[in-house]
C-alpha positions as CSV (number, residue, x, y, z in Angstrom):
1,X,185.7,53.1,-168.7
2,X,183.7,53.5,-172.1
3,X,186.9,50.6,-173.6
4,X,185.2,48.4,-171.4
5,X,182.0,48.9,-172.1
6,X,182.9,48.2,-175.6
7,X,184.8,45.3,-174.7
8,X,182.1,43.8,-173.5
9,X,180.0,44.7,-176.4
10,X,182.1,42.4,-178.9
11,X,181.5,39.2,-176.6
12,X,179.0,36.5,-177.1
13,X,175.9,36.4,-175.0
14,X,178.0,32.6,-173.3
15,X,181.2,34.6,-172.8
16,X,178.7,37.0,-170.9
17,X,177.2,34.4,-169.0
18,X,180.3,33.2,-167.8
19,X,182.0,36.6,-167.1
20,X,179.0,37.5,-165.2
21,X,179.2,33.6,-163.0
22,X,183.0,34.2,-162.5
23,X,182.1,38.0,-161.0
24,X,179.2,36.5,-158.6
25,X,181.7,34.3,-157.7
26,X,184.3,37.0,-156.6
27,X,181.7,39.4,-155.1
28,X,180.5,36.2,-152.8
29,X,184.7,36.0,-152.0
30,X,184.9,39.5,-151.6
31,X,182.0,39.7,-149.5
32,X,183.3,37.3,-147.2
33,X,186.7,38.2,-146.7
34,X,185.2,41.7,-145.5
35,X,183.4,40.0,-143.0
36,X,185.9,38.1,-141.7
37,X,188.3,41.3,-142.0
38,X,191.2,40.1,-144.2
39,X,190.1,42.3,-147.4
40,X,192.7,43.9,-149.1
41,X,191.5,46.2,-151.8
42,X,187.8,47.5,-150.2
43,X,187.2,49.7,-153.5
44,X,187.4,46.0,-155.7
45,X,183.6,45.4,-153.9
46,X,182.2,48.2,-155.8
47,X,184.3,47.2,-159.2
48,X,183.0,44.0,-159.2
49,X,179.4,45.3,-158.3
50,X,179.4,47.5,-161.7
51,X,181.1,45.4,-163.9
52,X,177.9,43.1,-162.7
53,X,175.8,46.2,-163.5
54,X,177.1,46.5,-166.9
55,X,177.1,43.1,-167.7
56,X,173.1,42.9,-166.8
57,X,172.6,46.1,-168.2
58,X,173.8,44.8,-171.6
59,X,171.9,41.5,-171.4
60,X,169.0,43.5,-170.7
61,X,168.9,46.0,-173.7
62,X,170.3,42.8,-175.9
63,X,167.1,41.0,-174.7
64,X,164.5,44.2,-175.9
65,X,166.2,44.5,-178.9
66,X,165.3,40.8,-179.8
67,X,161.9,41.0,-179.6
């Protein structure tokens, strides 16, 4: 857990950006395919919801620490 937090540390605030498009992308997938009952790994939903959470959560204190 904490070696990806660091992994996501070392990336620029683009490769951020576009980790955290490609995981909206998959939770809207995700999201749908459990509606329509044909989703095959229920825990991925809350994976993809906290790598989200991480990802916003680093932005956030990068942003503070900016100003």
């Amino acid at each position: 857990m904490m070696s990806q937090i660091e992994d996501l540390r070392t990336k620029s605030d683009d490769q951020l950006n576009a980790d955290l498009t490609e995981l909206k992308r998959e939770q809207f997938n995700l999201r749908f395919q459990a509606a329509t009952n044909q989703l095959e790994r229920p825990a991925r939903i809350k994976e993809v919801r906290r790598s989200i959470a991480k990802i916003k959560t680093l932005q956030g204190q990068r942003s503070a620490a900016a100003k």
